[in-house]
PDB file of N, CA, C and O in Angstrom:
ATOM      1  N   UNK A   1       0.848  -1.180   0.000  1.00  0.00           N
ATOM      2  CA  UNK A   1       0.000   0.000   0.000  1.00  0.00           C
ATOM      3  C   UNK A   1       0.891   1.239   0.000  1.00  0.00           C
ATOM      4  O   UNK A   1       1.086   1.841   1.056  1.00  0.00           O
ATOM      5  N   UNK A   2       1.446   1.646  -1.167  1.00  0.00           N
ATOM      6  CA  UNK A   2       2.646   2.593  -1.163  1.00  0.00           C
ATOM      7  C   UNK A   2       1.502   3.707  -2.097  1.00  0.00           C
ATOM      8  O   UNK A   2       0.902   3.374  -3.119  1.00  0.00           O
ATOM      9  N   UNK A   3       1.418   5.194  -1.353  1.00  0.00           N
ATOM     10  CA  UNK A   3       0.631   5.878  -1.780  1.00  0.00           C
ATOM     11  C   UNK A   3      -0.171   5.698  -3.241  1.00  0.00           C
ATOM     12  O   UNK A   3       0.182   6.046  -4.368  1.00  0.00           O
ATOM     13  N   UNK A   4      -1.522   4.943  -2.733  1.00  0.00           N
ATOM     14  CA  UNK A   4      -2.219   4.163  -3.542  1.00  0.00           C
ATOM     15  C   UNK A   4      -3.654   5.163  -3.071  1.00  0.00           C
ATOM     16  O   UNK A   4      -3.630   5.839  -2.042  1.00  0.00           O
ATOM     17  N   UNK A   5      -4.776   5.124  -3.933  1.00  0.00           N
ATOM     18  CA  UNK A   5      -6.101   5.666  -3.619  1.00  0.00           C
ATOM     19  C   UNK A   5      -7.148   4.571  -3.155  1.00  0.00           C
ATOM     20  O   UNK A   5      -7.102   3.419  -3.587  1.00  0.00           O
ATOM     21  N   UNK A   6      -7.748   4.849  -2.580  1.00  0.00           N
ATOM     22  CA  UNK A   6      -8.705   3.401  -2.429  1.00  0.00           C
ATOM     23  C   UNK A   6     -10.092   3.894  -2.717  1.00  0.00           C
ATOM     24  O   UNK A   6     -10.376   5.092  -2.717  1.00  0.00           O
ATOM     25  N   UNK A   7     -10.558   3.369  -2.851  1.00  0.00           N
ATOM     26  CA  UNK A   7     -12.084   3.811  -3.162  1.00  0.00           C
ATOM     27  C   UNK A   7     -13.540   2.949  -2.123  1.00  0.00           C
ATOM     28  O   UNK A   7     -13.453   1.983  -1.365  1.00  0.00           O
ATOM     29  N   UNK A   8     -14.386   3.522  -2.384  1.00  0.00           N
ATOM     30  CA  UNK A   8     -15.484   3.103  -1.208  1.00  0.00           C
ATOM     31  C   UNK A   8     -16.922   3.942  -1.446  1.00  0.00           C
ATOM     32  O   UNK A   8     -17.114   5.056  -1.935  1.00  0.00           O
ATOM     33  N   UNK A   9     -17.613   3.202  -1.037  1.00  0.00           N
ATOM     34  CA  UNK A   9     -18.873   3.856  -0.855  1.00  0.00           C
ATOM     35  C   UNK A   9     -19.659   4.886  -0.193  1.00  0.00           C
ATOM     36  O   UNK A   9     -20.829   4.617  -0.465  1.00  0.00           O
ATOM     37  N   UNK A  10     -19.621   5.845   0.478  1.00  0.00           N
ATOM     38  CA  UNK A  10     -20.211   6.283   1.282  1.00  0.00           C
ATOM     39  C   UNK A  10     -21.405   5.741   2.264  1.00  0.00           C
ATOM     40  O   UNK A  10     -22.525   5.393   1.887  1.00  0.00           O
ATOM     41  N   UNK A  11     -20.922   5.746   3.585  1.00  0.00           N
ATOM     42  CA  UNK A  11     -22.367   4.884   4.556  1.00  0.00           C
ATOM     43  C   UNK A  11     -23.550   5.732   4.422  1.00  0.00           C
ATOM     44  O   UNK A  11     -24.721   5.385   4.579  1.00  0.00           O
ATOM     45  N   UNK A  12     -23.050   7.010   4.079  1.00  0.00           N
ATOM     46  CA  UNK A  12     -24.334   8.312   4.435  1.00  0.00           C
ATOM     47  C   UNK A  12     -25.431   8.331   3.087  1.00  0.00           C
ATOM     48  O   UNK A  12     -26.650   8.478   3.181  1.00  0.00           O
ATOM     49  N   UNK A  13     -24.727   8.162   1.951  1.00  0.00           N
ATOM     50  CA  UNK A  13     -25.154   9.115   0.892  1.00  0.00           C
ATOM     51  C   UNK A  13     -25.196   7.768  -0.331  1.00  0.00           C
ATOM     52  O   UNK A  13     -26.001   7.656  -1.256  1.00  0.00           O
ATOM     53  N   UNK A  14     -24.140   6.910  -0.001  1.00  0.00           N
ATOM     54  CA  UNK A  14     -23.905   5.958  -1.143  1.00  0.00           C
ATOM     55  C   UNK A  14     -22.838   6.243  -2.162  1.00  0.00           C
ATOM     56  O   UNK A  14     -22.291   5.269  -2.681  1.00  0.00           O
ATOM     57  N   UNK A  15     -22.436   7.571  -2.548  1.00  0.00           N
ATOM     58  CA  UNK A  15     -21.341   7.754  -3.489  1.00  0.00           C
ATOM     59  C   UNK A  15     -20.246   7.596  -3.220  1.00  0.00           C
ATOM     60  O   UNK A  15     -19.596   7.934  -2.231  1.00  0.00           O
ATOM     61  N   UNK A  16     -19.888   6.841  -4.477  1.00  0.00           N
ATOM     62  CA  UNK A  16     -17.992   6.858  -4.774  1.00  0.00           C
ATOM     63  C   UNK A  16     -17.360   7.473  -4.287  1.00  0.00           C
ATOM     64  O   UNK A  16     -17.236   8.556  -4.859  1.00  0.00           O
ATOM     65  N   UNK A  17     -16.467   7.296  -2.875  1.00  0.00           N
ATOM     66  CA  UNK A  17     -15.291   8.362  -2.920  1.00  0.00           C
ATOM     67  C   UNK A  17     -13.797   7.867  -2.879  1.00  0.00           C
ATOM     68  O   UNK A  17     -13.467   6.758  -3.302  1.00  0.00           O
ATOM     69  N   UNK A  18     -13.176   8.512  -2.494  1.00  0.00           N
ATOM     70  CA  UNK A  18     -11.705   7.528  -2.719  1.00  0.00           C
ATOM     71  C   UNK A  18     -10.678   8.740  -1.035  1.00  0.00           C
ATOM     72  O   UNK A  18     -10.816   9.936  -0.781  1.00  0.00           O
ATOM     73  N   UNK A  19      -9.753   7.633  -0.298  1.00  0.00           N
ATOM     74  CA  UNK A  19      -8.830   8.297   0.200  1.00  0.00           C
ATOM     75  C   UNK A  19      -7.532   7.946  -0.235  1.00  0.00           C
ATOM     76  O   UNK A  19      -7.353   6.782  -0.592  1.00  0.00           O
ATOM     77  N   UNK A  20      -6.630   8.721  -0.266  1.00  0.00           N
ATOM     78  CA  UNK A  20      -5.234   8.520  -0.664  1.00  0.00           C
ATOM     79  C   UNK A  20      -4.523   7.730   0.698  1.00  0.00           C
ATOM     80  O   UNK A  20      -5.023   7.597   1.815  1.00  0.00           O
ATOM     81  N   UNK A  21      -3.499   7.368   0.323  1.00  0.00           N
ATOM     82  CA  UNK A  21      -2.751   6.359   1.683  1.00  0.00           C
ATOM     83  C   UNK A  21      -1.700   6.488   0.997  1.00  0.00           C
ATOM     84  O   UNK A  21      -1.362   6.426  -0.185  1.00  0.00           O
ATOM     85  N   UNK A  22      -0.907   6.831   2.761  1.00  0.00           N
ATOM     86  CA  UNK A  22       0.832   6.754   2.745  1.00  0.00           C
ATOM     87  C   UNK A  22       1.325   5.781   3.125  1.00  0.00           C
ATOM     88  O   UNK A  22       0.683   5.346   4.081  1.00  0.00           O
ATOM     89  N   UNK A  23       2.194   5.154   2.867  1.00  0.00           N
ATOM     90  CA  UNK A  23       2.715   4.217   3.978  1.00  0.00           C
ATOM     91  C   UNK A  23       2.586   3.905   5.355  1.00  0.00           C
ATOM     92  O   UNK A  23       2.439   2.856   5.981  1.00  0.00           O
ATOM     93  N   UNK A  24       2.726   5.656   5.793  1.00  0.00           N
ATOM     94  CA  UNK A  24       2.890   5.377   7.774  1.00  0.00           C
ATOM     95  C   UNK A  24       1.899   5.207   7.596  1.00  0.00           C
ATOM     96  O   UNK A  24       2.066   4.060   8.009  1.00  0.00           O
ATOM     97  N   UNK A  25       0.167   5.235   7.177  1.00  0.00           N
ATOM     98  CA  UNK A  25      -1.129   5.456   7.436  1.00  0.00           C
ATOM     99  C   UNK A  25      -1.154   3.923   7.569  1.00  0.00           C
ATOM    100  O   UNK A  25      -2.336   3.787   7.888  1.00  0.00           O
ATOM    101  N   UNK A  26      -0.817   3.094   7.549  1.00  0.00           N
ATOM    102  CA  UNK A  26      -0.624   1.678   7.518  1.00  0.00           C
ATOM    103  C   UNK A  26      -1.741   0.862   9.133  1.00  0.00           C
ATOM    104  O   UNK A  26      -1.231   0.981  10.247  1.00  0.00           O
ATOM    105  N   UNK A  27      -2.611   0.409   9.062  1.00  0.00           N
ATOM    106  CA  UNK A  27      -3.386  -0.078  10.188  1.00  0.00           C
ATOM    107  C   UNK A  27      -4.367   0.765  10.668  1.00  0.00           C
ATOM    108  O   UNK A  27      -5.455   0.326  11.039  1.00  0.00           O
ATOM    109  N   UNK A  28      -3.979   2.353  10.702  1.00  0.00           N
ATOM    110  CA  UNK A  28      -4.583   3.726  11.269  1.00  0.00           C
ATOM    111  C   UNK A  28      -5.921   4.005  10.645  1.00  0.00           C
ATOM    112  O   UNK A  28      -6.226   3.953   9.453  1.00  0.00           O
ATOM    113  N   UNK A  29      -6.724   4.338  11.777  1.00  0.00           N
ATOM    114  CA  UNK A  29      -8.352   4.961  11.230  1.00  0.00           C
ATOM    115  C   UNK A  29      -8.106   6.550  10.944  1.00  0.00           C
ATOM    116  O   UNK A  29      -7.208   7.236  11.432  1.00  0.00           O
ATOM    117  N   UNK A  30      -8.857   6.858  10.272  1.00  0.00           N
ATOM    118  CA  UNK A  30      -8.396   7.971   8.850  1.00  0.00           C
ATOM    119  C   UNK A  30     -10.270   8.814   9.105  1.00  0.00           C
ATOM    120  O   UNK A  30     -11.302   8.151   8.995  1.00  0.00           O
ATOM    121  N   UNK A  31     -10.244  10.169   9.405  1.00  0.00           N
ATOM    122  CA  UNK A  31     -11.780  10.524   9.404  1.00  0.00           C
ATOM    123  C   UNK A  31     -11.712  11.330   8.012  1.00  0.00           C
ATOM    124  O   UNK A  31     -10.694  12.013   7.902  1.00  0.00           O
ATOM    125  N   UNK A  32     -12.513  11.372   7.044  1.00  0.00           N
ATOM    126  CA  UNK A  32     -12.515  12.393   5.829  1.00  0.00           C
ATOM    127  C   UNK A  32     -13.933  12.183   5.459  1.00  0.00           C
ATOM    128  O   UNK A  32     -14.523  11.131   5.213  1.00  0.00           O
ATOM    129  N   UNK A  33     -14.475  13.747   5.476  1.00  0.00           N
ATOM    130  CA  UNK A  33     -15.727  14.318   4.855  1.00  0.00           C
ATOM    131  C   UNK A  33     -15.757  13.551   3.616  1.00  0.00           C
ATOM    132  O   UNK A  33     -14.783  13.440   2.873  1.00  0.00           O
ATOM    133  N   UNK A  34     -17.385  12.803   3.325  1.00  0.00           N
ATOM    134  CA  UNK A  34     -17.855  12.618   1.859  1.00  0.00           C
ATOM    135  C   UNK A  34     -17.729  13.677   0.998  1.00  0.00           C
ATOM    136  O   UNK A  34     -18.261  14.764   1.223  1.00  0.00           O
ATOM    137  N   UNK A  35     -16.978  13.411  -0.100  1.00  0.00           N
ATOM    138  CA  UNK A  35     -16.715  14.479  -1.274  1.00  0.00           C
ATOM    139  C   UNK A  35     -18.433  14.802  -1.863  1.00  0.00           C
ATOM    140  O   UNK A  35     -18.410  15.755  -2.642  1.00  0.00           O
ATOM    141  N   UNK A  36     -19.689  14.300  -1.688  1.00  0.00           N
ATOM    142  CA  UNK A  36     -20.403  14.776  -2.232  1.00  0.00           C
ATOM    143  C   UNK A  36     -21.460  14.977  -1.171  1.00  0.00           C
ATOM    144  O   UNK A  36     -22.203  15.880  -1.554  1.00  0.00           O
ATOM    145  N   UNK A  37     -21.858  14.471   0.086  1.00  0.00           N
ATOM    146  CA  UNK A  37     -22.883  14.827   1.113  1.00  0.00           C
ATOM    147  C   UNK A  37     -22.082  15.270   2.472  1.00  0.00           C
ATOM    148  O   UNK A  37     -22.625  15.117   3.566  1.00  0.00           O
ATOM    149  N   UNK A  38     -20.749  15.833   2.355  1.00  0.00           N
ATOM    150  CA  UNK A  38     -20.097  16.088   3.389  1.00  0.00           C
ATOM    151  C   UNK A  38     -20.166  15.465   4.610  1.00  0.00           C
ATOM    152  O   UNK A  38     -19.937  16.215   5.559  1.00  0.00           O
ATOM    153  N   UNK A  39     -20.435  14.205   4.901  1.00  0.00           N
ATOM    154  CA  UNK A  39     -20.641  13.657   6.081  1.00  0.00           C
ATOM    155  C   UNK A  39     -19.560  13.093   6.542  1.00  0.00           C
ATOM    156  O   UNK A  39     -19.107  12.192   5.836  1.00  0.00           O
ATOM    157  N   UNK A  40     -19.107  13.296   7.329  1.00  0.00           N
ATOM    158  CA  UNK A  40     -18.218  12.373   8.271  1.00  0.00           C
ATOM    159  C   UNK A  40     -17.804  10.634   7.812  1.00  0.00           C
ATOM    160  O   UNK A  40     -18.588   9.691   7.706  1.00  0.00           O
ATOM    161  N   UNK A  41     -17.096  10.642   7.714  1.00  0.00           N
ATOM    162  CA  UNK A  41     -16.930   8.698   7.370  1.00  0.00           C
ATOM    163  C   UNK A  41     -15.295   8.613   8.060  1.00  0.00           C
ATOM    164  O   UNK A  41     -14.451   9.497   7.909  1.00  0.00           O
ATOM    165  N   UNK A  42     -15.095   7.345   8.831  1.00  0.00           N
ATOM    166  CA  UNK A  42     -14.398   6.801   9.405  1.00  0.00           C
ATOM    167  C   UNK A  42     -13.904   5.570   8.328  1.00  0.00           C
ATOM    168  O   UNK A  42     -14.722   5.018   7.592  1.00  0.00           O
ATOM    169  N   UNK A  43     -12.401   5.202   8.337  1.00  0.00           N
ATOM    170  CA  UNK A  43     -11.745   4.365   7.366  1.00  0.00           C
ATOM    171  C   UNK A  43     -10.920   3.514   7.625  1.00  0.00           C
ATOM    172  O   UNK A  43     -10.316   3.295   6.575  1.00  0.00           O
ATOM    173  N   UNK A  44     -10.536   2.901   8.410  1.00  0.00           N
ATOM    174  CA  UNK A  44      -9.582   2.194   8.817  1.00  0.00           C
ATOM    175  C   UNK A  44      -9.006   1.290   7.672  1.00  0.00           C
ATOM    176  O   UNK A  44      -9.527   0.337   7.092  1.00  0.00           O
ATOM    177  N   UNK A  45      -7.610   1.950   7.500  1.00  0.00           N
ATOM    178  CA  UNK A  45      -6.654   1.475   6.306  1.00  0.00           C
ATOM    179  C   UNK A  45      -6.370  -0.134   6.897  1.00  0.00           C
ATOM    180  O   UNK A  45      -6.343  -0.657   8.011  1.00  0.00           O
ATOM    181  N   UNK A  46      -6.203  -0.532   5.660  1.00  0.00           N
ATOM    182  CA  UNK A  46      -4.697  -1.499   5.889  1.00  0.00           C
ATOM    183  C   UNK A  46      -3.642  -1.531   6.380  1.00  0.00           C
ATOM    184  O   UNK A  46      -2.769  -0.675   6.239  1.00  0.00           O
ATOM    185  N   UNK A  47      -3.569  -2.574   7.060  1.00  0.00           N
ATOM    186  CA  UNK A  47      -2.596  -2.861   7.704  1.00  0.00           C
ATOM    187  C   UNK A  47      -1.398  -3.522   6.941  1.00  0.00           C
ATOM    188  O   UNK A  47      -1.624  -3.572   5.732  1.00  0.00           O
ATOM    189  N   UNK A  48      -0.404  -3.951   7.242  1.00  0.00           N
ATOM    190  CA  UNK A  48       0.703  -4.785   6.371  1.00  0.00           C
ATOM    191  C   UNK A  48       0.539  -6.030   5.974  1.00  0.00           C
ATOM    192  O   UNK A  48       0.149  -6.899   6.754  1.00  0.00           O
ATOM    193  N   UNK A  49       0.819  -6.268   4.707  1.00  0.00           N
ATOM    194  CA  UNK A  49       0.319  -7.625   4.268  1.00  0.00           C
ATOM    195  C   UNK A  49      -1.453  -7.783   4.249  1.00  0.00           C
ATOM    196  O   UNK A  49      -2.063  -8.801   3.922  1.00  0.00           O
ATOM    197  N   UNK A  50      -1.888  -6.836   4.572  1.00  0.00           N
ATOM    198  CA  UNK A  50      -3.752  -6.578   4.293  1.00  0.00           C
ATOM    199  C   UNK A  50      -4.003  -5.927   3.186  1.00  0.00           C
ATOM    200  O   UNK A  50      -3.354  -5.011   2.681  1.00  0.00           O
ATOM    201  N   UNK A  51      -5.528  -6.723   2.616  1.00  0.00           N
ATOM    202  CA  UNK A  51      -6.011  -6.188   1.762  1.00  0.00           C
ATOM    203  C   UNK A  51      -7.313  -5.269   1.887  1.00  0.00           C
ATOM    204  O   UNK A  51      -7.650  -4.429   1.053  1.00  0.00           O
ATOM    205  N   UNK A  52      -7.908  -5.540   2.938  1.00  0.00           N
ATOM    206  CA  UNK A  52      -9.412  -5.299   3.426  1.00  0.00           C
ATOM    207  C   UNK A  52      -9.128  -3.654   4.382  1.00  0.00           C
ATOM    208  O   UNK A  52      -8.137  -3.386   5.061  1.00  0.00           O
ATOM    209  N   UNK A  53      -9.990  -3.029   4.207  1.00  0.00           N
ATOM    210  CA  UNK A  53     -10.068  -2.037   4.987  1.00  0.00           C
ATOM    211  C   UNK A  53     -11.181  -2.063   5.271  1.00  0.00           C
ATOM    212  O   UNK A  53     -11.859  -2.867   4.631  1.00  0.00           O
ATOM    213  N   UNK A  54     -11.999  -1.093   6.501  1.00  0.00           N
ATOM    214  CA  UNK A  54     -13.470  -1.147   6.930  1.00  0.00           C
ATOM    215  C   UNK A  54     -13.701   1.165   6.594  1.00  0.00           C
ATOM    216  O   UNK A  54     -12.990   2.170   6.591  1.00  0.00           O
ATOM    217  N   UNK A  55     -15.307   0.733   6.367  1.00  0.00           N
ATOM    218  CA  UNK A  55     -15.558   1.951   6.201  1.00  0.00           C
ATOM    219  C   UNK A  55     -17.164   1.866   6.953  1.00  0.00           C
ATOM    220  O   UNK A  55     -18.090   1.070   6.799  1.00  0.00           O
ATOM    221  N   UNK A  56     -16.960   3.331   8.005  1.00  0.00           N
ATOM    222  CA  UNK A  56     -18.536   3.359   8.442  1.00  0.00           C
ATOM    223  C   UNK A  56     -18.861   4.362   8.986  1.00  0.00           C
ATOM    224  O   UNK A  56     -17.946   4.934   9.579  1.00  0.00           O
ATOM    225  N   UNK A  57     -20.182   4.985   9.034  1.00  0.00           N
ATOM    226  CA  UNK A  57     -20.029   5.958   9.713  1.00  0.00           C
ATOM    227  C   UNK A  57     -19.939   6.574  10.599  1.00  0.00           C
ATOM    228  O   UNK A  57     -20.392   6.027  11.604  1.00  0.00           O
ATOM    229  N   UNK A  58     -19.459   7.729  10.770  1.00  0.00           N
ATOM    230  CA  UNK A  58     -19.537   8.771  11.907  1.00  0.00           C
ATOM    231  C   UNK A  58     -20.364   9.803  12.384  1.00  0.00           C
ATOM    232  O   UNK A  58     -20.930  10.631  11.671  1.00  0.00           O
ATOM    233  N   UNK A  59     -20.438   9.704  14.042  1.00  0.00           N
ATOM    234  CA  UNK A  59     -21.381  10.500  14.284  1.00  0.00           C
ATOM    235  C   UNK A  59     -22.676   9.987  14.360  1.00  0.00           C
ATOM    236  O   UNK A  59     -22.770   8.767  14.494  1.00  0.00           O
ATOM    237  N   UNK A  60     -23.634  10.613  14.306  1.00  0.00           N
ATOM    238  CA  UNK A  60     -25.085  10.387  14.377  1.00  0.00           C
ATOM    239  C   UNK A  60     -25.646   9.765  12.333  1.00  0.00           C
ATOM    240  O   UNK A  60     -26.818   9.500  12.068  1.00  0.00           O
TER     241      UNK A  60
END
């Protein structure tokens, strides 16, 4: 996972969005506004040797 984009759904809204990932971001939960209903979403990257990340939401 060497600065790669990932992509995902939105829990709020349903749309496509994508976060970028660095290396250190490696295992770490990541908070970034939906690019199209601004809502809160929580991301927990990959870890090493992982392929799966989790996405869900935040807040109310």
């Amino acid at each position: 996972m060497l600065n790669d984009a990932l992509e995902f759904a939105c829990p709020w809204c349903g749309e496509i969005n994508q976060v970028e990932t660095e290396p250190g971001d490696a295992g770490q939960w990541v908070i970034q506004d939906c690019q199209v209903c601004c809502s809160p979403i929580e991301i927990r990257l990959p870890g090493p040797g992982q392929d799966e990340f989790t996405v869900r939401a935040e807040g109310n």
